[in-house]
C-alpha beads as a LAMMPS data file, in Angstrom:
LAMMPS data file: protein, C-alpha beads

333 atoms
332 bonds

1 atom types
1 bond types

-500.0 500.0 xlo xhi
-500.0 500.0 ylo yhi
-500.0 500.0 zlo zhi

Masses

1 110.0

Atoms # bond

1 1 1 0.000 0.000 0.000
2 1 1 2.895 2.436 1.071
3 1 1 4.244 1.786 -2.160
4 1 1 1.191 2.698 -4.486
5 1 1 1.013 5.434 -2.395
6 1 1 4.018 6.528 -3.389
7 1 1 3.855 6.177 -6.713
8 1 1 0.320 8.308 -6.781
9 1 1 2.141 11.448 -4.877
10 1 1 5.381 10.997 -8.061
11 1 1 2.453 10.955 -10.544
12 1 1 0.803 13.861 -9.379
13 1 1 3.924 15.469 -8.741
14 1 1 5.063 15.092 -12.507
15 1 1 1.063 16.649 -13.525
16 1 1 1.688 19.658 -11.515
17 1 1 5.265 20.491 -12.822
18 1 1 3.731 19.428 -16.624
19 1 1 1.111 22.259 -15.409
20 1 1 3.886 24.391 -14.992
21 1 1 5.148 24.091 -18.459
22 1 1 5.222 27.035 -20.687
23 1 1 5.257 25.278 -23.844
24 1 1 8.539 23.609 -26.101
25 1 1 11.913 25.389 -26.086
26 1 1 11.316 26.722 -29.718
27 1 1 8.360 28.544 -28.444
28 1 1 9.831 29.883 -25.888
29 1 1 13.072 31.163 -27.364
30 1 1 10.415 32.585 -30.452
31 1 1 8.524 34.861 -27.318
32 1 1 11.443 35.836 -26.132
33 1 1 13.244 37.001 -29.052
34 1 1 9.995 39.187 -29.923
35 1 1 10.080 40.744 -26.453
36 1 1 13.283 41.579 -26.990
37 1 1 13.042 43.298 -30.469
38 1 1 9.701 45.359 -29.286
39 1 1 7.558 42.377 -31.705
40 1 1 4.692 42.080 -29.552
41 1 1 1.361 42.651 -31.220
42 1 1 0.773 46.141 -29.034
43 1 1 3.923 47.700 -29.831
44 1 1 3.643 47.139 -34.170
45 1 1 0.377 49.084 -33.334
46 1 1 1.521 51.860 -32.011
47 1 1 4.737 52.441 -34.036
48 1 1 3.750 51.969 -37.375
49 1 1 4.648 54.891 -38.200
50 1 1 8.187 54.738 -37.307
51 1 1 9.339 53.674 -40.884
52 1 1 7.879 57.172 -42.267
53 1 1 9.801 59.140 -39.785
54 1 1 13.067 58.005 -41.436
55 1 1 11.567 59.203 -44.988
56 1 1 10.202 62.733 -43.457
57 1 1 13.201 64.364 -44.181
58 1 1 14.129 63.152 -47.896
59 1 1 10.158 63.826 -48.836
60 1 1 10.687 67.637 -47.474
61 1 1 13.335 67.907 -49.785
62 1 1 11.811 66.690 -52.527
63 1 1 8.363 69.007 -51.687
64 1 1 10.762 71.828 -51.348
65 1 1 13.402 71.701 -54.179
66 1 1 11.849 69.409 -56.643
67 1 1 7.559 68.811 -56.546
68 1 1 6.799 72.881 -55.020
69 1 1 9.017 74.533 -57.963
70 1 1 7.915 72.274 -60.745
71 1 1 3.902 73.445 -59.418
72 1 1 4.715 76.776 -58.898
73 1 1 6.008 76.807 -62.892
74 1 1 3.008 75.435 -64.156
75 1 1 0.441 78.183 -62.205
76 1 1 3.244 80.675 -63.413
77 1 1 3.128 79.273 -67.156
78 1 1 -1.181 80.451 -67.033
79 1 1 0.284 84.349 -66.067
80 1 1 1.044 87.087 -67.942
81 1 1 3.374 87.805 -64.845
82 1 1 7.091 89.972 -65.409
83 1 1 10.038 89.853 -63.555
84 1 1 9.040 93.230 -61.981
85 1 1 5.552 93.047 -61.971
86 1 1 2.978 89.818 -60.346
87 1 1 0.563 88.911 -63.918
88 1 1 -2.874 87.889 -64.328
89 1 1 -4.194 84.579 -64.997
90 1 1 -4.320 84.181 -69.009
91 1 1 -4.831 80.546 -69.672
92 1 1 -3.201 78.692 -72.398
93 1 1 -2.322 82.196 -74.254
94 1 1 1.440 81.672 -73.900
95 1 1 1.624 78.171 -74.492
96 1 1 -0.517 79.483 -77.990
97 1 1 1.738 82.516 -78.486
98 1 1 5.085 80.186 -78.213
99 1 1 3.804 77.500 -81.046
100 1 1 2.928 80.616 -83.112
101 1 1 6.328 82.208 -82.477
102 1 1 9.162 81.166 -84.960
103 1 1 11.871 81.906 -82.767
104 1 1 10.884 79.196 -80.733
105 1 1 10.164 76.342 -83.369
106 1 1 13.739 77.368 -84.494
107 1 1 15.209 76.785 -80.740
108 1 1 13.054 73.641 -80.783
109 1 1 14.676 72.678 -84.182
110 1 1 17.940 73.207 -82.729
111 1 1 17.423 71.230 -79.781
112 1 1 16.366 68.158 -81.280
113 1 1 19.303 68.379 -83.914
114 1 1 21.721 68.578 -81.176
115 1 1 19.806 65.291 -79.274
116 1 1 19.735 63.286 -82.328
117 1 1 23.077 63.796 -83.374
118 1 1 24.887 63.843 -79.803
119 1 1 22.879 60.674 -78.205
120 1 1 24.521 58.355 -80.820
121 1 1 27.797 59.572 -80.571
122 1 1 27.841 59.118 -76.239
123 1 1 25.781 55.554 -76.837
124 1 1 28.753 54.144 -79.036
125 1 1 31.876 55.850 -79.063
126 1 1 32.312 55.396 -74.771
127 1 1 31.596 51.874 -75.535
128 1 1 34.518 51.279 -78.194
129 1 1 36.089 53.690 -75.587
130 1 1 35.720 50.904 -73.001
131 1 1 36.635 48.229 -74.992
132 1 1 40.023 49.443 -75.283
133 1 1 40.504 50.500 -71.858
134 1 1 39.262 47.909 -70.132
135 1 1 42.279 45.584 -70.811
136 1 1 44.677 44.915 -68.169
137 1 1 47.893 46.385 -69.590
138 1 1 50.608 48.563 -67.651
139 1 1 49.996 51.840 -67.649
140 1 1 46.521 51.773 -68.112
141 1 1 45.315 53.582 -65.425
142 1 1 47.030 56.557 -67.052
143 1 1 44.451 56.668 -69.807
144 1 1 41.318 55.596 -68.003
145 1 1 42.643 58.703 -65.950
146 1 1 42.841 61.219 -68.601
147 1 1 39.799 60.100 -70.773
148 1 1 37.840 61.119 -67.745
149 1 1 39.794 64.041 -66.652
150 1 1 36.938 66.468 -69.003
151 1 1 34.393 64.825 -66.835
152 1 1 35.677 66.837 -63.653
153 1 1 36.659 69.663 -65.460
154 1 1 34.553 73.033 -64.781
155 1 1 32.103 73.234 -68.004
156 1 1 33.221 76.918 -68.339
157 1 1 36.658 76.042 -68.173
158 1 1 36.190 73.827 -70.871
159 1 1 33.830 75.868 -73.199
160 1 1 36.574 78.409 -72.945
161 1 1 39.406 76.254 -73.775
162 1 1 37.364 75.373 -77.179
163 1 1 36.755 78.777 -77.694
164 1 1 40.493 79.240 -77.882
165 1 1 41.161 76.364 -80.083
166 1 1 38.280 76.782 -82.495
167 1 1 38.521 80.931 -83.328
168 1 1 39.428 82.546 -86.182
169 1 1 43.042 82.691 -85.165
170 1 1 42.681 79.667 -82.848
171 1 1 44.941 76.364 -82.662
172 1 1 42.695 74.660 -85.362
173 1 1 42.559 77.427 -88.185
174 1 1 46.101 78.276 -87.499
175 1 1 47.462 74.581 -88.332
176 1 1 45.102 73.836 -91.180
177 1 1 46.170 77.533 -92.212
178 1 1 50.099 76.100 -91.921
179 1 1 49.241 72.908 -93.714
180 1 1 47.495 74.788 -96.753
181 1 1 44.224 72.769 -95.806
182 1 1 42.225 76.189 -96.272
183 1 1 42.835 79.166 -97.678
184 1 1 40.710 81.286 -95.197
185 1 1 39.695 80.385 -91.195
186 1 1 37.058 78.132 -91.030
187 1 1 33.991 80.415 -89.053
188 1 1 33.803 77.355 -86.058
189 1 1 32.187 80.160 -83.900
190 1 1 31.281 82.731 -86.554
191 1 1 28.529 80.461 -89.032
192 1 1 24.991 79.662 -86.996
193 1 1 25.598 75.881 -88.730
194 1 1 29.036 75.369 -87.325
195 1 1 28.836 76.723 -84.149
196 1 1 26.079 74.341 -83.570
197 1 1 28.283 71.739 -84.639
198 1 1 30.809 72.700 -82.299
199 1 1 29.342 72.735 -79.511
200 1 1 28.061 69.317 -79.763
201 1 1 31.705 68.316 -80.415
202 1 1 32.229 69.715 -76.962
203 1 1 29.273 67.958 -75.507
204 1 1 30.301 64.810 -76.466
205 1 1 34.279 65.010 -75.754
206 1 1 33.374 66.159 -72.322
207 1 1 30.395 63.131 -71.626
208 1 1 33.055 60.618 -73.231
209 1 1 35.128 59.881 -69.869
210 1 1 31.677 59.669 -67.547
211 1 1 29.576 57.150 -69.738
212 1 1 32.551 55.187 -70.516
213 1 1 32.692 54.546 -66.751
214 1 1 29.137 52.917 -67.106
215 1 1 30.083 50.419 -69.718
216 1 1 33.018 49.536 -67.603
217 1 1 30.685 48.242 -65.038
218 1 1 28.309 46.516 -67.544
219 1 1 31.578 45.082 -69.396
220 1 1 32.793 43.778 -65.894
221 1 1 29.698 41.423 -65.830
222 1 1 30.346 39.672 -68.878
223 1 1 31.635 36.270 -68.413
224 1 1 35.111 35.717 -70.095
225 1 1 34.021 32.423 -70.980
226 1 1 32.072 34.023 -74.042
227 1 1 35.096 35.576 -75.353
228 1 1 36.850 32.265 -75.096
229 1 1 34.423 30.284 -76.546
230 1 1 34.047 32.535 -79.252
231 1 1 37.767 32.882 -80.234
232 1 1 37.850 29.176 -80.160
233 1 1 35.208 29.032 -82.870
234 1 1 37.275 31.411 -84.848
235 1 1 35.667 34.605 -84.250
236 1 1 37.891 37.411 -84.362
237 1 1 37.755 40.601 -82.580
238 1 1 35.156 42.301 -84.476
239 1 1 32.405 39.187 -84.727
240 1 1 33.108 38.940 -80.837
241 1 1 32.413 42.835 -80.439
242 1 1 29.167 42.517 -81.925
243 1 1 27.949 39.147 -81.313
244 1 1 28.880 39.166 -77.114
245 1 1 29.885 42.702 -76.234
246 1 1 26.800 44.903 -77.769
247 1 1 23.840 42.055 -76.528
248 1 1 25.167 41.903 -73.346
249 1 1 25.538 45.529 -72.394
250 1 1 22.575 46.254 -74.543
251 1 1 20.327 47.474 -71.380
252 1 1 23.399 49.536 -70.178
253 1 1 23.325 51.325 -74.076
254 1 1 19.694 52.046 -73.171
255 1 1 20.353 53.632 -70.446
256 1 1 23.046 55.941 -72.071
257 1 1 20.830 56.811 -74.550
258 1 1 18.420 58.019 -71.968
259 1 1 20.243 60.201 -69.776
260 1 1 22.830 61.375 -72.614
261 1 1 19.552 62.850 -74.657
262 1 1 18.262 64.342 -71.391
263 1 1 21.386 66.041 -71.147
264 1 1 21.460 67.351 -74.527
265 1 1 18.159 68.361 -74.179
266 1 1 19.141 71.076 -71.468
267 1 1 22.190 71.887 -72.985
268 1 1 22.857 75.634 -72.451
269 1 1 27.129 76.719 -71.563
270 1 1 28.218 75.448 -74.365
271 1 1 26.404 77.721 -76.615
272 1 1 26.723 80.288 -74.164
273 1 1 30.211 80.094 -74.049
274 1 1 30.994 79.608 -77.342
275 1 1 28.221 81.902 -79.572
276 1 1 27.641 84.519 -76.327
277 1 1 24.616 86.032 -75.230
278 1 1 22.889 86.311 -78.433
279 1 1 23.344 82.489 -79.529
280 1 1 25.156 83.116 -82.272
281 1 1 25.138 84.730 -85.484
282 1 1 21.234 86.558 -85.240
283 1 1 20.830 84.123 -82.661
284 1 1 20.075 81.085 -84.824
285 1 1 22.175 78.443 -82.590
286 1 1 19.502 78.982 -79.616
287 1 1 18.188 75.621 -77.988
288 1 1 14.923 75.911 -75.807
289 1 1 17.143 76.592 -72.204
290 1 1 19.503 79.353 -73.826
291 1 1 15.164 80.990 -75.335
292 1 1 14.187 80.026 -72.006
293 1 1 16.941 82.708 -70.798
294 1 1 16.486 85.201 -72.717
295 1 1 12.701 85.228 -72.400
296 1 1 12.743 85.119 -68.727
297 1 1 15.913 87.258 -67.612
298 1 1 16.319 91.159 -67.813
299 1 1 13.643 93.840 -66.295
300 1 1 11.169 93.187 -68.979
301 1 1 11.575 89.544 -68.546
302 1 1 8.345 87.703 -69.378
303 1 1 8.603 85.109 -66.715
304 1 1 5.379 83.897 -67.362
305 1 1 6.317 83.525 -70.996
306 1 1 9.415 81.971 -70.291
307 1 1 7.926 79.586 -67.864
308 1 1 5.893 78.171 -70.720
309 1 1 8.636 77.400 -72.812
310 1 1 9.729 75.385 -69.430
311 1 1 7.043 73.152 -69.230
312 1 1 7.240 72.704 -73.461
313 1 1 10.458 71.382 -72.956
314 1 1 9.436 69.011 -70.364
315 1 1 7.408 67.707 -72.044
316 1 1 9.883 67.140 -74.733
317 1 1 12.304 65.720 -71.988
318 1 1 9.406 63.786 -70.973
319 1 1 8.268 62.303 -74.861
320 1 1 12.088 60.801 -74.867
321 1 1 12.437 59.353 -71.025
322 1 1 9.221 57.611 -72.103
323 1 1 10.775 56.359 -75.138
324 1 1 14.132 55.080 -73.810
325 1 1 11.805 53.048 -70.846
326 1 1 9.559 51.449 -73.531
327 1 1 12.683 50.402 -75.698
328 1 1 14.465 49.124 -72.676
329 1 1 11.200 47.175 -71.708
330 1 1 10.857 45.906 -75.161
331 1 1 14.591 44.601 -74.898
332 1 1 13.651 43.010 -71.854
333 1 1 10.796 40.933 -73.198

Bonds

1 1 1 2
2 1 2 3
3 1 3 4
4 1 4 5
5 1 5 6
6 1 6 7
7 1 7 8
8 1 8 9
9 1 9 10
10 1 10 11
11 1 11 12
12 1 12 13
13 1 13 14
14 1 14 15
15 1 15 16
16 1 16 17
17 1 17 18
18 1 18 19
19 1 19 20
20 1 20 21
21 1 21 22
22 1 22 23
23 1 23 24
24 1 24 25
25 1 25 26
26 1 26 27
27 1 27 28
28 1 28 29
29 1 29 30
30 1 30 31
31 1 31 32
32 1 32 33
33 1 33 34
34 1 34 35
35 1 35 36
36 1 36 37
37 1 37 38
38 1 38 39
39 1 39 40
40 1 40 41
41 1 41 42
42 1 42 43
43 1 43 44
44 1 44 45
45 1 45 46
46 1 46 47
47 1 47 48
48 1 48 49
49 1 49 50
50 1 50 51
51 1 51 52
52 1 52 53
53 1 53 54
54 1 54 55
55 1 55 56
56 1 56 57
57 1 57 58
58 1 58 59
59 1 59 60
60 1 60 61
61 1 61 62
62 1 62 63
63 1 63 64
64 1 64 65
65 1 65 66
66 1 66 67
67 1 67 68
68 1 68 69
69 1 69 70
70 1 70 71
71 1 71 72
72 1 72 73
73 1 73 74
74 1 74 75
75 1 75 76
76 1 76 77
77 1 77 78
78 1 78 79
79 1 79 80
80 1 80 81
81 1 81 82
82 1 82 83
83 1 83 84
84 1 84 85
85 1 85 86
86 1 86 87
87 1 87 88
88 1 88 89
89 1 89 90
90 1 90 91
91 1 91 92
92 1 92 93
93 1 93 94
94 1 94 95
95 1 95 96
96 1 96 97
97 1 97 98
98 1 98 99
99 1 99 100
100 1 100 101
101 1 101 102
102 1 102 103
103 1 103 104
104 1 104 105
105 1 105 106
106 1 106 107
107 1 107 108
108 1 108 109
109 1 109 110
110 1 110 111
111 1 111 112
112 1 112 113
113 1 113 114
114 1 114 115
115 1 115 116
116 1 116 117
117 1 117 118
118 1 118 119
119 1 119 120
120 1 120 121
121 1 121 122
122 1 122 123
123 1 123 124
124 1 124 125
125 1 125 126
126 1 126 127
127 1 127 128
128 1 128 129
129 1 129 130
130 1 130 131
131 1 131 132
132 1 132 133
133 1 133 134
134 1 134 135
135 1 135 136
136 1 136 137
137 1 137 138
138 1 138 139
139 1 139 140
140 1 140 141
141 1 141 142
142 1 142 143
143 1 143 144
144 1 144 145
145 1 145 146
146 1 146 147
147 1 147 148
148 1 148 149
149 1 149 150
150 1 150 151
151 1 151 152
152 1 152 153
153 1 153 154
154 1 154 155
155 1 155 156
156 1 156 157
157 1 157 158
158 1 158 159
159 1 159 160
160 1 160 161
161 1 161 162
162 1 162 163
163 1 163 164
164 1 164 165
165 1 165 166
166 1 166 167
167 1 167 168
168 1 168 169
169 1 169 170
170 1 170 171
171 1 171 172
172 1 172 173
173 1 173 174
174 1 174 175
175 1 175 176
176 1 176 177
177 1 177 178
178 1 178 179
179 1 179 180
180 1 180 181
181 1 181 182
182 1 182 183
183 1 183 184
184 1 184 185
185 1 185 186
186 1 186 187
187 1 187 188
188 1 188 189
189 1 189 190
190 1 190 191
191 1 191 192
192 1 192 193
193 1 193 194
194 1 194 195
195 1 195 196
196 1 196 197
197 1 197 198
198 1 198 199
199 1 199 200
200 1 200 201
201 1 201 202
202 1 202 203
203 1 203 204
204 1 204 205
205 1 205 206
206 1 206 207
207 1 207 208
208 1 208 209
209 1 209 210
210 1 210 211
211 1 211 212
212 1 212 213
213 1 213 214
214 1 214 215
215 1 215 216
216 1 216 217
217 1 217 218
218 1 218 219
219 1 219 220
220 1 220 221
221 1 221 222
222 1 222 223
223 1 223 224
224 1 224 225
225 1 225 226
226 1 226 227
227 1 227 228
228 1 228 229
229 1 229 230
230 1 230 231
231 1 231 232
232 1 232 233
233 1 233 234
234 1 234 235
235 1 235 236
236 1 236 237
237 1 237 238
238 1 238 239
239 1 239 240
240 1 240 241
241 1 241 242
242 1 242 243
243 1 243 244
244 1 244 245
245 1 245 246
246 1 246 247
247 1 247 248
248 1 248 249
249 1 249 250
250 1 250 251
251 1 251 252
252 1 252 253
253 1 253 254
254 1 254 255
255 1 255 256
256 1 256 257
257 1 257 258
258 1 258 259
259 1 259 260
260 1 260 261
261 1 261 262
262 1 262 263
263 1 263 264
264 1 264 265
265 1 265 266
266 1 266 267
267 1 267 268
268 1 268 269
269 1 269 270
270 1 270 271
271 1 271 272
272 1 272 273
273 1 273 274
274 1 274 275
275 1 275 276
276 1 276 277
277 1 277 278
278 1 278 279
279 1 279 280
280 1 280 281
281 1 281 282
282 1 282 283
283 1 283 284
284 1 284 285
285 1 285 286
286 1 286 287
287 1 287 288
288 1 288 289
289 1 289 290
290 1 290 291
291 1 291 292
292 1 292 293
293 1 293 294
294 1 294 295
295 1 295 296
296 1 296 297
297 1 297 298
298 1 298 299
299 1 299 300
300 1 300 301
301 1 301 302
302 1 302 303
303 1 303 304
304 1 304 305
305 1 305 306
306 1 306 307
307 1 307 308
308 1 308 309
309 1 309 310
310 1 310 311
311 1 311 312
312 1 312 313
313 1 313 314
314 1 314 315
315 1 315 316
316 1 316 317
317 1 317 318
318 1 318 319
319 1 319 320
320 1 320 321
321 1 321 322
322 1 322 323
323 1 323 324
324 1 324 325
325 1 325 326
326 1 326 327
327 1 327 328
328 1 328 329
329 1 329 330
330 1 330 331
331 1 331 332
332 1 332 333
């Protein structure tokens, strides 16, 4: 009897400390670790909003410098408002009077010449650019160095050095003048057609250096197994080029293309620098930003006017941002 009794008081002892239990180890350790981090259901609750305080300052700046400005131009663009005088609400009237104005379909003109013909050059030649520099060979730092040397270079600095080299009595006219290659300077800076010219020659030495640093990166990705399987079939350099190089940084060429013809877009100091105030020759080498200046700057500037022209030109900006994204989508599928 003593010893059933004994073994009654053990069960019940083992019941009460089962009782006692909080539950498996894994359980445990899981409510613990939540305590810890501040998990429990109460606490989410009543600091979900935490993750917004860390954007609060980013989305000021952005309401501030970027979305407040861009609203504020579009109320101004409905105004007949000056620089020294507030304007009246007129509508669409200046968005009417600039596609009626020839001065502006000529600066329009302009500004998609200089887009179509600088975006090719910054798509391909920073690629073949990148090509070469991207071998391993001493000394090539040097060059990888220099080509983007422009890049960091002040863009007035650099309009003005081309300025020197491209006048009348510049470094240019003076050797083609000493090799009998003309007979009279070539007018780089006097002729609406050339100065145009030149200062997309300008755009596109200075943007070599920084897009050829984004092929770099693409070309880094690209397995050297291609190359080698490729040579092995007897491709030379060239086949390889365009049968592995151009496919495989094809999105990266996209990209270029993008951003290099958003840039030319708002290209303004180097036809500043190079054709002065008046845009050249009767001002016929104005793009939309250097109109966009003279419109809205001076006492009798016609801000309202001017801010018009702004918000033509994004939409411009806009038409090829949305075509670069639906090419680069199309490349994807």
């Amino acid at each position: 009897m003593a010893q059933i009794a004994g073994t009654d008081r053990g069960a019940a002892t083992v019941a009460k400390g089962a009782d006692r239990v909080p539950g498996p180890p894994g359980a445990r350790e899981t409510r613990r670790l939540k305590k810890e981090l501040g998990q429990e259901s109460g606490l989410v609750h009543r600091r979900w909003w935490t993750p917004y305080l860390f954007l609060l300052p980013g989305l000021v700046l952005v309401v501030l410098f970027s979305l407040w400005p861009f609203i504020n131009t579009v109320i101004l663009s409905l105004t007949d408002a000056q620089i020294l005088r507030g304007g009246g609400f007129v509508g669409l009237d200046n968005y009417v009077r600039a596609l009626g104005d020839d001065t502006f379909w000529l600066a329009l003109v302009n500004s998609v010449v200089y887009t179509v013909v600088v975006v090719p050059c910054l798509v391909f030649l920073p690629l073949a650019l990148a090509v070469l520099v991207q071998k391993k060979i001493p000394g090539i730092g040097f060059f990888r160095s220099a080509f983007y040397t422009p890049v960091i270079a002040s863009a007035v600095v650099v309009g003005l050095m081309w300025q020197w080299i491209l006048r009348s009595d510049g470094l240019v006219n003076t050797v083609f003048e000493k090799l009998r290659l003309v007979s009279e300077p070539v007018p780089f800076l006097t002729d609406s057609t050339m100065l145009l010219v030149s200062a997309m020659i300008v755009t596109v030495w200075k943007g070599l250096g920084y897009y050829m640093v984004f092929y770099l990166a693409a070309l880094g990705n690209v397995p050297t197994s291609l190359y080698e399987a490729a040579a092995i079939d007897g491709a030379g350099p060239v086949r390889r080029f365009f049968s592995i190089t151009v496919p495989t940084v094809k999105p990266m060429m996209l990209l270029v293309g993008t951003l290099s013809a958003i840039s030319a877009l708002r290209v303004f100091t180097e036809i500043y620098i190079l054709g002065g105030e008046s845009g050249g020759p009767g001002g016929d080498s104005r793009t939309l930003p250097f109109l966009i200046r003279q419109v809205g700057l001076g006492f009798a500037g016609e801000t309202g006017y001017a801010a018009a022209i702004s918000i033509l030109l994004f939409l411009l900006t806009l038409v090829f941002s949305v075509l670069g994204h639906r090419l680069s989508k199309g490349d994807e599928s």
